[in-house]
N, C-alpha and C positions, 0 to 999 in steps of 0.2 A: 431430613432435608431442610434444607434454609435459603433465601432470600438474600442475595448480597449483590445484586446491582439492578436497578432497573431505568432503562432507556425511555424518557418520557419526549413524544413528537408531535409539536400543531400541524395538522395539515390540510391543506383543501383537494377536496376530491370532486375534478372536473364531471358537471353533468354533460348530457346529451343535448338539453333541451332544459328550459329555466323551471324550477317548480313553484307553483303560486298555488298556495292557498289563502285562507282568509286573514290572517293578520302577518305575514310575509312573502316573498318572492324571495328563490335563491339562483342566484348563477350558479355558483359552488355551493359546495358542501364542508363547511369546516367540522375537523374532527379529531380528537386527541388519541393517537395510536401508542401503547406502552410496549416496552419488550423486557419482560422478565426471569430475571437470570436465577439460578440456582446451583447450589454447590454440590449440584451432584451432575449439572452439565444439561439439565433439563432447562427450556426454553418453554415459557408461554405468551404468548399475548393478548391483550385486552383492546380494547376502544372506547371511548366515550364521544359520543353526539346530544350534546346538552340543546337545550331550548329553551331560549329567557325567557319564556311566553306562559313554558308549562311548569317546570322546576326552578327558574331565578338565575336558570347556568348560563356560561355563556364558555366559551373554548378558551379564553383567558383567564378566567374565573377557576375552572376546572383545570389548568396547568399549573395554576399556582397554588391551588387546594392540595392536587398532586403532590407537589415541591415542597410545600412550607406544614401538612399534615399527616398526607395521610402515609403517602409514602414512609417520610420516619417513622409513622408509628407502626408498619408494618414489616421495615427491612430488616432483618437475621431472623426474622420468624417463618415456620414450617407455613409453607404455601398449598401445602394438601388439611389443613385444619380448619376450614371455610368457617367454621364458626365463629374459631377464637379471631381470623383477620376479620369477620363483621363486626366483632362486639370489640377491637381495636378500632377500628375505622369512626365507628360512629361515639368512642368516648373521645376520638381525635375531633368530630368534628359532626355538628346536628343538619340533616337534611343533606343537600346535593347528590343526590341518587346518581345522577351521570357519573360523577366522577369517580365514587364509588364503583361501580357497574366496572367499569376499565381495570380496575383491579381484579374483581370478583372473579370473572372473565377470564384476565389471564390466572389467575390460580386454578382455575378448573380446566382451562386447556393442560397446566402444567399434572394436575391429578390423575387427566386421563390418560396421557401420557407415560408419567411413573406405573400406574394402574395398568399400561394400554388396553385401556379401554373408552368408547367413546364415551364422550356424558352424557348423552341421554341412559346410556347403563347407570352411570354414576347417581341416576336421577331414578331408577327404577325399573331400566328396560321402555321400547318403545313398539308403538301402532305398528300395523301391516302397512298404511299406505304413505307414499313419497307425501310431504306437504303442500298444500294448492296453495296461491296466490292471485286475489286479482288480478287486473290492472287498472291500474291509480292513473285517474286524470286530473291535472290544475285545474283551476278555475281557467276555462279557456270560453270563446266564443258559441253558442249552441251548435252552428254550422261548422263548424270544426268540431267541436265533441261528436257531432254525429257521424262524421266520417271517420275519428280516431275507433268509435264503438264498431264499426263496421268491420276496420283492420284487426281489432283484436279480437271477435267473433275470427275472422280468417288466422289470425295465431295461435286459434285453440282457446283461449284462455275461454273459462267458464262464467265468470264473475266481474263486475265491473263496478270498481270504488272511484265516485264522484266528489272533489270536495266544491263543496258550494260557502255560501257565507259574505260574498263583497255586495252584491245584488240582489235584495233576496227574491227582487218580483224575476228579474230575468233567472234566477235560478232554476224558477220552476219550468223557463222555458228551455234547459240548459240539461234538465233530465226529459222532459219531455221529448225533446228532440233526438235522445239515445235509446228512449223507450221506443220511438216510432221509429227510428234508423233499424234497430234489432229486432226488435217485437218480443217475443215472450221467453227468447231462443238464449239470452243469459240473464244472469241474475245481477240487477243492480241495487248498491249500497249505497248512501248517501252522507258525507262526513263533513260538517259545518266547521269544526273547529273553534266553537264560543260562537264565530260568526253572527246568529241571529239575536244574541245579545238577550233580549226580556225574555219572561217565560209569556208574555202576549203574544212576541212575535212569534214565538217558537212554536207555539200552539198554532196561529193560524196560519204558520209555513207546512206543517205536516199533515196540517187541513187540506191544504193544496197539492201535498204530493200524494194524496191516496189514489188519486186514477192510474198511478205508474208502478204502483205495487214495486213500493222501494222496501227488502227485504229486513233494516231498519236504518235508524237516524242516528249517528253517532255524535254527543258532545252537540247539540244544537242552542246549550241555552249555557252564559259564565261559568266558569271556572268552581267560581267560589257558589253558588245558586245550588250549592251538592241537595239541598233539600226540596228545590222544585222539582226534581226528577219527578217526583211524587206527584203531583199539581199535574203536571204533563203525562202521564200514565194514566191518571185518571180520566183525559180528557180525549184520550186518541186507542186508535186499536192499533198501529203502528208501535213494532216492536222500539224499544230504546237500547241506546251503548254510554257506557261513562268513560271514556278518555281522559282529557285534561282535569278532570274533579276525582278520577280518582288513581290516587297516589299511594297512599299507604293500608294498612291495616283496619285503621281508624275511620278512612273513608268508607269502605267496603264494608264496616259494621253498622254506617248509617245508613248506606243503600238497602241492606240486608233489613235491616228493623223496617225500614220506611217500603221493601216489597217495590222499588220503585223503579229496576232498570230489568232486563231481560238481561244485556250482557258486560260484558265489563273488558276496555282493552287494557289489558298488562303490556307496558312497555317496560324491558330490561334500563333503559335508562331512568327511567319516572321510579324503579322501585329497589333502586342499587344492584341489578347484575342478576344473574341467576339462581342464586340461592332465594334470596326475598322474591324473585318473583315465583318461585314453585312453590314458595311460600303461601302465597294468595291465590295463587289457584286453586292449592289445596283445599284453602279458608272458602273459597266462591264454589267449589266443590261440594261443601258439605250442607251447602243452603240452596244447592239444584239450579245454580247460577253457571253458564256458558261464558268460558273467555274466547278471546281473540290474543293472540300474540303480535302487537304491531309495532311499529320500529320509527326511527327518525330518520330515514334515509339513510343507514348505517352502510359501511364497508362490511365485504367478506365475513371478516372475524366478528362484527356485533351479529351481524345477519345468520350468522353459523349457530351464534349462542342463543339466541333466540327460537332457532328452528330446532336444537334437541331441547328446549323447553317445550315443545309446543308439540314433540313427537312423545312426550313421556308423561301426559297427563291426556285421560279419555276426554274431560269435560275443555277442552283445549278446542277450540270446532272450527275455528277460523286462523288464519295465517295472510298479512299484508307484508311481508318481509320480503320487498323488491327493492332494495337498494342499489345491489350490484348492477339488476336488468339498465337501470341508469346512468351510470358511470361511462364516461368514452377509457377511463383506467380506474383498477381497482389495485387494493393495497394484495388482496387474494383471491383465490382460485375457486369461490363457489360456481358453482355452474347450476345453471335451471334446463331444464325441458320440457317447457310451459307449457298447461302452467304450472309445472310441477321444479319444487328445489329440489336438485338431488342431494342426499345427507348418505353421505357410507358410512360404512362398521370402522373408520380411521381411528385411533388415539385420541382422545382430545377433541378438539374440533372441527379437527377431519378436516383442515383446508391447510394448502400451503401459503404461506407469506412472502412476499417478496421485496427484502430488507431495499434493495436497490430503488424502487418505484416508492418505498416511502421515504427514502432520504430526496428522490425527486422533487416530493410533494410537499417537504416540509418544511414550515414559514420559521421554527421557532422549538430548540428540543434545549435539552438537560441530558445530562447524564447522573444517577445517585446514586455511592456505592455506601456499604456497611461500614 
């Protein structure tokens, strides 16, 4: 089997409602949709939601990385060989995990497919149960967070991810207010996004949320600070998540030496796609480390890829993959039953695509053949 056209699409995908956490606000959702052909008549597709914040991407950046790299160095090669397209990919080109991730993606949709079978087979077989999901609030008003925690206690959801990070004094009143709206009846998480910036602040913000028994603090201190985690561990009994710090291999082996986080979110876009991320699962696996599988507000297809990542590894405990739940249109057909994703036994990744709704949506495409 071989690779001989693939359809590359910028597009924005209309929210509901704006999402604001602590270093942007989105109306839309930009996001690069690929469609990859094959000469044996197999179809897959991939997505990339880059984030110049976490990875350096940006959805221009990533169309034309697409265009001018990775794609040539990938088209007439067998699309069921995930390996040989990673170790193409990345002598095309160092770093950019999103855009990578959009290939990745569509090759494993196209494997399970050929294979039919889903990928999380592909990945080792999966859990007994549907995957849970919060639900994700902006940084919004306290009196409004308290009302929105109240609706979503009434929608079933279990779990509630807070990001905090613009305010930090009103933050505290920002969980407070959702702890006292619900009481002890869901679980609240709390995701800064760098937001608190020093490891001073960061310490004496998690000082202040111990009365609300926030179940942990995700990313509360820079990016690049991968070695304060440590410093902050030491100082709080409040469990920690490394998000934006941790990206590759390389980070995950300084958390690990340094003992310094409880958990760790793997994003398919931050670690190029789903092979490297079952990758570090694996790796976080064998040092008694807990992932989360979280997402960039992805479409259907990244949101699909992600959820049989996260059904085929035990140490896998957490899932934030509500993209679609946001979307007034989506590119596909995932469906929740909150707060549960539903993932069937499908081919591939088990969602339909609707080529029509993303030529709707889209600002800016290519077409590349062999």
């Amino acid at each position: 089997m071989r690779i001989f056209k693939v359809d590359v699409h910028m597009i924005e995908l209309p929210l509901n409602e704006p999402f604001i956490i602590s270093y942007a606000s989105y109306d839309k959702m930009p996001a690069i949709i690929i469609k990859m052909y094959t000469d044996q008549g197999i179809i897959g597709y991939g997505e990339s939601v880059p984030d110049e914040h976490v990875t350096g991407e940006s959805v221009h950046s990533v169309f034309d990385a697409l265009k001018y790299q990775l794609i040539p160095a990938i088209i007439g090669k067998d699309p069921c060989n995930i390996m040989e397209i990673h170790d193409l990919m990345n002598a095309a080109l160092v770093g950019n995990g999103a855009a990578k991730a959009a290939v990745d993606i569509a090759c494993y949709d196209i494997l399970g497919k050929a294979s039919n079978l889903p990928v999380y087979s592909l990945l080792g077989g999966r859990k007994k149960d549907q995957p849970m999901i919060p639900e994700v609030f902006s940084i919004l008003e306290p009196d409004v967070l308290a009302k929105k925690a109240i609706q979503a206690r009434n929608n079933g959801y279990k779990e509630i991810k807070m990001k905090l990070g613009i305010d930090s004094e009103k933050d505290v009143a920002r969980v407070k207010a959702v702890r006292d709206a619900i009481g002890e009846d869901l679980l609240i998480r709390v995701d800064v996004n760098q937001g608190w910036g020093s490891f001073q602040k960061a310490k004496q913000m998690i000082k202040k949320l111990e009365p609300y028994n926030v179940t942990w603090v995700e990313q509360p201190i820079a990016q690049m600070d991968l070695s304060m985690f440590q410093r902050l561990q030491e100082s709080s009994f409040t469990p920690l998540m490394a998000d934006e710090s941790l990206i590759n291999a390389q980070h995950l082996r300084t958390l690990v030496e340094h003992q310094s986080v409880d958990y760790i979110n793997i994003k398919l876009m931050k670690s190029g796609g789903i092979y490297p991320a079952y990758q570090l699962a694996t790796q976080a696996e064998l040092f008694g480390i807990h992932c989360q599988i979280g997402s960039m507000v992805e479409s259907s297809i990244a949101s699909a890829a992600g959820f049989h990542v996260a059904l085929a590894k035990m140490n896998i405990v957490s899932t934030e993959i509500s993209g679609p739940t946001k979307f007034t249109k989506d590119v596909g057909d995932l469906t929740y039953s909150l707060p549960y994703a539903n993932i069937t036994s499908k081919p591939g990744l088990g969602i339909n695509v609707d080529d029509d709704v993303i030529k709707e949506l889209t600002t800016r495409s290519e077409e590349m053949m062999l």
